[in-house]
C-alpha positions in Angstrom: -59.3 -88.9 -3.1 -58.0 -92.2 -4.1 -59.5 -91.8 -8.0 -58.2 -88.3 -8.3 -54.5 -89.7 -7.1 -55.2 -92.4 -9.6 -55.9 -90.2 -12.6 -52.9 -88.0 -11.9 -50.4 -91.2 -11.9 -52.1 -92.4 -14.8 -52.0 -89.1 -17.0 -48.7 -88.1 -18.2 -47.0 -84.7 -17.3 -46.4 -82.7 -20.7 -43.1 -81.7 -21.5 -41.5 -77.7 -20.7 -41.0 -75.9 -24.5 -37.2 -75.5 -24.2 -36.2 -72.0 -24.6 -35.0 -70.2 -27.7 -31.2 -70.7 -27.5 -31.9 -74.5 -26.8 -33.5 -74.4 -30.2 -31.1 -72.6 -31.9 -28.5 -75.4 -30.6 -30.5 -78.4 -32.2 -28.0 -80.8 -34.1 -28.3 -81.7 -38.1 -30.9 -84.2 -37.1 -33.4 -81.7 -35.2 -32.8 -83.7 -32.3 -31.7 -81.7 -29.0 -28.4 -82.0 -28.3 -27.3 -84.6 -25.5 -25.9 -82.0 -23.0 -28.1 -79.0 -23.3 -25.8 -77.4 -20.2 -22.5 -77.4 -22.6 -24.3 -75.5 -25.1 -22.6 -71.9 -26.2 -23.8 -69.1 -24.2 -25.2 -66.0 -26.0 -22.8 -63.5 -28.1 -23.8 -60.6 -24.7 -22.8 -63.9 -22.6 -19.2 -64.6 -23.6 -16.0 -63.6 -22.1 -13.5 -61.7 -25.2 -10.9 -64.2 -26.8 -7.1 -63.4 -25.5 -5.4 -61.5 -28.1 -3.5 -63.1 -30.5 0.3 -61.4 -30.4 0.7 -62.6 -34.3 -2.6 -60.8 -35.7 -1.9 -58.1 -33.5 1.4 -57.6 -35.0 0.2 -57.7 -38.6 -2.4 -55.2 -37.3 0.1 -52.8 -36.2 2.6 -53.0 -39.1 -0.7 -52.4 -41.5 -1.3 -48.7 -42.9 -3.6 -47.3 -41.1 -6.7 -45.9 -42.9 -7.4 -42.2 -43.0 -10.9 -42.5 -42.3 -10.0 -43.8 -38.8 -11.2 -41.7 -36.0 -7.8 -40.2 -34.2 -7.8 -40.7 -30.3 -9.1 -38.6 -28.0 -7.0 -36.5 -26.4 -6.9 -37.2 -22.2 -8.0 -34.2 -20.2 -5.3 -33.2 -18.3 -5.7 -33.9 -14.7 -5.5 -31.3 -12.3 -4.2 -33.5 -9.3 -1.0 -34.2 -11.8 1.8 -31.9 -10.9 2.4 -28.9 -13.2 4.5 -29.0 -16.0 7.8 -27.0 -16.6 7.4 -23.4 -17.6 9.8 -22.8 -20.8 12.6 -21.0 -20.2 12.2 -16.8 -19.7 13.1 -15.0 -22.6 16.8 -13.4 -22.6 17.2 -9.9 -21.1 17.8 -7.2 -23.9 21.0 -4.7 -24.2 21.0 -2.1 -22.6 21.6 0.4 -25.6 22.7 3.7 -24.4 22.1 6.7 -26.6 25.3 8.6 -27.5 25.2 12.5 -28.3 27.8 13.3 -29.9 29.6 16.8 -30.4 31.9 18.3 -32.9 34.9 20.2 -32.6 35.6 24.0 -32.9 36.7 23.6 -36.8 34.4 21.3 -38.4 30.5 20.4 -38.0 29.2 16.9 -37.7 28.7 16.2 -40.9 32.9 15.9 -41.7 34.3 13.0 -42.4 36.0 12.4 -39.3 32.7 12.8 -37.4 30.7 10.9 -40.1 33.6 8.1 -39.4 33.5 7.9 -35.8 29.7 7.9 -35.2 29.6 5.0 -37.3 32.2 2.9 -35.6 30.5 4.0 -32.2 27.3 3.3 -33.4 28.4 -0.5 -34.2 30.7 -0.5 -31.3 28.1 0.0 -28.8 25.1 -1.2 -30.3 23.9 2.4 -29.3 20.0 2.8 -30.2 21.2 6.4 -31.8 24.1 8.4 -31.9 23.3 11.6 -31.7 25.0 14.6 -33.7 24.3 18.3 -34.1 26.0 21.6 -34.9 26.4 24.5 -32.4 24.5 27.6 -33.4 28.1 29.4 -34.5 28.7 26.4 -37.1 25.2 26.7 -38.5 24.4 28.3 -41.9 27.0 26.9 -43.6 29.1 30.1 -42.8 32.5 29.0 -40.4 33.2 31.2 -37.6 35.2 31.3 -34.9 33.7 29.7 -32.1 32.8 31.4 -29.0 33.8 30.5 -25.0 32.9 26.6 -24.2 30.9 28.2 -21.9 28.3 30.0 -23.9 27.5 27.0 -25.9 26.6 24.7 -22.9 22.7 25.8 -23.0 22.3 24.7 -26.6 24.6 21.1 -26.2 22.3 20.9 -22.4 19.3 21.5 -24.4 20.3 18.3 -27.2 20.8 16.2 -24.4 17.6 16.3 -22.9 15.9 16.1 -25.7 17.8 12.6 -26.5 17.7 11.8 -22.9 13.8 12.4 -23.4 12.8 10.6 -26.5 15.3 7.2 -24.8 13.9 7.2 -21.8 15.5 4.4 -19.4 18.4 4.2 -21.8 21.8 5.0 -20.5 22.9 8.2 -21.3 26.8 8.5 -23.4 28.2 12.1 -23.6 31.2 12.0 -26.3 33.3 15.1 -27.8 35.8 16.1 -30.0 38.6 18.4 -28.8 36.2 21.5 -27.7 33.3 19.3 -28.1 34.3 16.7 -25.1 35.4 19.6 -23.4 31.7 21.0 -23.5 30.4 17.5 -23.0 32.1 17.5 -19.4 30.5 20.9 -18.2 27.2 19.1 -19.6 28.1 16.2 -17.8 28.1 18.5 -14.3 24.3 19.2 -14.5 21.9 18.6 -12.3 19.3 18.5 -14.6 20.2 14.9 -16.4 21.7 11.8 -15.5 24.6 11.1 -17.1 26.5 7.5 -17.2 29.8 8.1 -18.7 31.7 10.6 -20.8 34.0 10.0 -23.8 36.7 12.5 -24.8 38.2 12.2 -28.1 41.6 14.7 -28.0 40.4 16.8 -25.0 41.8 20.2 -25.7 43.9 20.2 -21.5 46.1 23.3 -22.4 44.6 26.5 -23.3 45.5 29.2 -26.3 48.3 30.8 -24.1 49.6 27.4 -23.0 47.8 26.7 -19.4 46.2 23.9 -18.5 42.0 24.1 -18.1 41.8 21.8 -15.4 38.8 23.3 -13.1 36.3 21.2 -15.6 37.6 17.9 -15.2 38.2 18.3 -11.3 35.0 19.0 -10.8 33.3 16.2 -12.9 31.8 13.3 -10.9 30.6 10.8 -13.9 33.4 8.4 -15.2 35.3 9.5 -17.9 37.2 8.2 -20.7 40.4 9.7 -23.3 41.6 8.6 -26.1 44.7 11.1 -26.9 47.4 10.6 -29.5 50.9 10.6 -28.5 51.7 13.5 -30.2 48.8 15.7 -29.5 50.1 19.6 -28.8 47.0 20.3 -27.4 47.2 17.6 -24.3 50.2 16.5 -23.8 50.4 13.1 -21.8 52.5 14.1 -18.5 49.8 17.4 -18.0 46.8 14.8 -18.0 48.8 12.5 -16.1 49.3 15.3 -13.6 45.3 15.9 -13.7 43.9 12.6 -13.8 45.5 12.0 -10.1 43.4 15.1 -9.1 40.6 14.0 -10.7 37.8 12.3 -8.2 35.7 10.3 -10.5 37.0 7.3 -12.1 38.7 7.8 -15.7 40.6 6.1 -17.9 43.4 6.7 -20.3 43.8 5.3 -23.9 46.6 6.7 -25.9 47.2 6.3 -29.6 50.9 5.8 -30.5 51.6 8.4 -33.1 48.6 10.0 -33.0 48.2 13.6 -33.8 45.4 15.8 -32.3 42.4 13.7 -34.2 44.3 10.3 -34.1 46.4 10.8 -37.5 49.4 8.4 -37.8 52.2 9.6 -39.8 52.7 7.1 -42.6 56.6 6.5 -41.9 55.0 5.6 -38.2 52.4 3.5 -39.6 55.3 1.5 -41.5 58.1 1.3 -38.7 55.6 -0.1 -36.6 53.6 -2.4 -39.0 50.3 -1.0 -37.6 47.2 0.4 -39.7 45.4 3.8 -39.1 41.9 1.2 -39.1 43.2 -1.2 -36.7 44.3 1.8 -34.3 40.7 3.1 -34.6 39.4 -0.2 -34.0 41.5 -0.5 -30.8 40.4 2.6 -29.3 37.0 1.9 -30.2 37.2 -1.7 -28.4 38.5 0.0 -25.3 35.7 2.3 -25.1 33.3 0.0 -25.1 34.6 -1.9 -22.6 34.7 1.0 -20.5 31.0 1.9 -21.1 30.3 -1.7 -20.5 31.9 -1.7 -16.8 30.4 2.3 -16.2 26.7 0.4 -16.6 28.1 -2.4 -14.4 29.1 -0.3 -11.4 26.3 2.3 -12.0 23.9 -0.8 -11.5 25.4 -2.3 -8.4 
C-alpha cells in the first residue's frame, strides 16, 4: 500500500485539454491567456448591444430598399372592441309620379302642357310626369268634349297603370281647367291611393253660370289651386265660398293678372315689374311645397 501511494505522489497528474473556445482565445504568442474566466463568451452566448440612437437615426432617414420584405399585417384580435360602422347611406327622394291631364281645347302635346310638365317635372323631381289624351281628343280630329263624367274610366284607367309601373311612389293627380276637374272625381276612387291633387284653373262655374261644387265637397285628398285673378271661369270670392265647405285640406295660390291659363296682360306685366316666367316659377315653388308637406302629414 505504501509503494503504490509512493508511485502516485511521484508520477505527475497530466494536464485537462482545454476546450475549443479556450483555444480560440489563445494570445499572439500561443500562450493561454492569463484569465481564461474573462474570455468572450460565444456569439449564441451574448446579450444584444443597446441601440445606438445616432445610427438608428441615419437608418431611419435612409431610403428604404424596395426589395425589403413589407410588415406583416397584425391579425386583428377578436377580444378588441369593434370598430365604427361608416355612416348609413342617405335616404332617397321620395319621387312621386304625376299624371297629368289636359284641358277640353287642347291635348297634351300643346305648348302650354309641354311647358308645364317640364317645370313640374324639375320642380318635383317627379320620376315621370305622366300625359295622355282623352279618347275625344285622339286622332288628331278636335271635338267637343263630352260630360267630365264619361271620361273618368279612361283618366282612372291611366292612373293605375302609372300607379302600377311606380309602385311605392306617391301618387300626384294634376289638371288643367276640365282636366283637374276630372282629376278630382279620380281622386274619389276607391280603387287607388291618391296623395294630393293639383288644379291648374279649375273650371268652379258651369256653362250657364252655376257653381259645380258637389266634386270638390266630396274630395277627401289635399288639394291645391293655382287660379289667375282674372279667371271668368272661377272667380275668387265663389272658391272662397267653397273652399270653407270643403273637408280636406286645400290650398289657394292666385296669380295676379292671370287669365284662365295664367296669361298676364303685358301693360300688367309692366305696371307691376313682374315677368310671366317668374310668375310661373312662383306658382310652381308653392306647389311643391305643398306636395312636400301632403307626404309629410300622409307619413305621420
Amino acid at each position: 500500500m505504501k509503494k503504490y501511494q509512493e508511485i502516485c505522489r511521484l508520477t505527475p497528474i497530466p494536464k485537462r485539454r482545454p476546450p475549443l473556445t479556450a483555444w480560440a482565445n489563445r494570445g499572439r504568442g500561443g500562450k493561454q491567456e492569463e484569465f481564461p474566466a474573462l474570455r468572450r463568451p460565444p456569439l449564441h452566448c451574448r446579450s444584444p448591444r443597446p441601440p445606438n440612437p445616432q445610427s438608428q437615426t441615419r437608418v431611419s432617414s435612409a431610403p428604404q430598399s424596395p426589395f425589403l420584405m413589407p410588415p406583416k399585417r397584425r391579425r386583428a384580435d377578436q377580444s378588441s372592441p369593434a370598430s365604427t360602422p361608416p355612416p348609413p347611406l342617405r335616404k332617397p327622394k321620395r319621387q312621386p309620379v304625376v299624371v297629368f291631364a289636359h284641358g277640353a281645347g287642347a291635348p297634351s302635346s300643346s305648348d302650354w302642357m309641354v311647358h308645364w310638365k317640364k317645370m313640374v317635372q324639375d320642380a318635383l323631381d317627379a320620376v315621370e310626369v305622366v300625359t295622355f289624351d282623352y279618347p275625344y281628343m285622339s286622332g288628331g280630329k278636335r271635338r267637343a268634349p263630352p260630360k267630365a263624367e264619361k271620361l273618368v274610366d279612361h283618366h282612372l284607367g291611366v292612373v293605375k297603370d302609372a300607379a302600377s309601373k311606380y309602385q311605392g311612389h306617391p301618387l300626384i293627380l294634376m289638371g288643367k281647367s276640365m282636366g283637374s276637374r276630372v282629376s278630382c272625381m279620380v281622386a274619389s276612387s276607391d280603387d287607388i291611393d291618391v296623395s294630393a291633387v293639383v288644379c291648374l284653373g279649375y273650371p268652379l262655374k258651369g256653362v250657364n253660370g252655376a257653381v259645380r261644387d258637389e266634386t270638390l265637397l266630396q274630395l277627401k285628398v289635399p288639394t291645391m289651386f293655382v287660379q289667375g285673378s282674372k279667371d271668368a271661369l272661377c272667380p275668387l270670392d265663389r272658391l272662397e265660398s267653397t273652399r270653407k265647405k270643403m273637408t280636406c285640406k286645400n290650398e289657394l295660390h292666385v296669380i295676379d293678372g292671370g287669365d284662365h291659363s295664367f296669361k298676364i296682360g303685358k301693360k300688367y306685366l309692366e305696371s307691376s315689374g313682374l315677368n310671366q316666367h317668374d310668375v310661373e316659377m312662383e306658382a310652381v315653388k308653392v306647389i311643391l311645397q305643398f306636395v312636400q308637406n301632403s307626404f309629410t302629414e300622409s307619413c305621420a
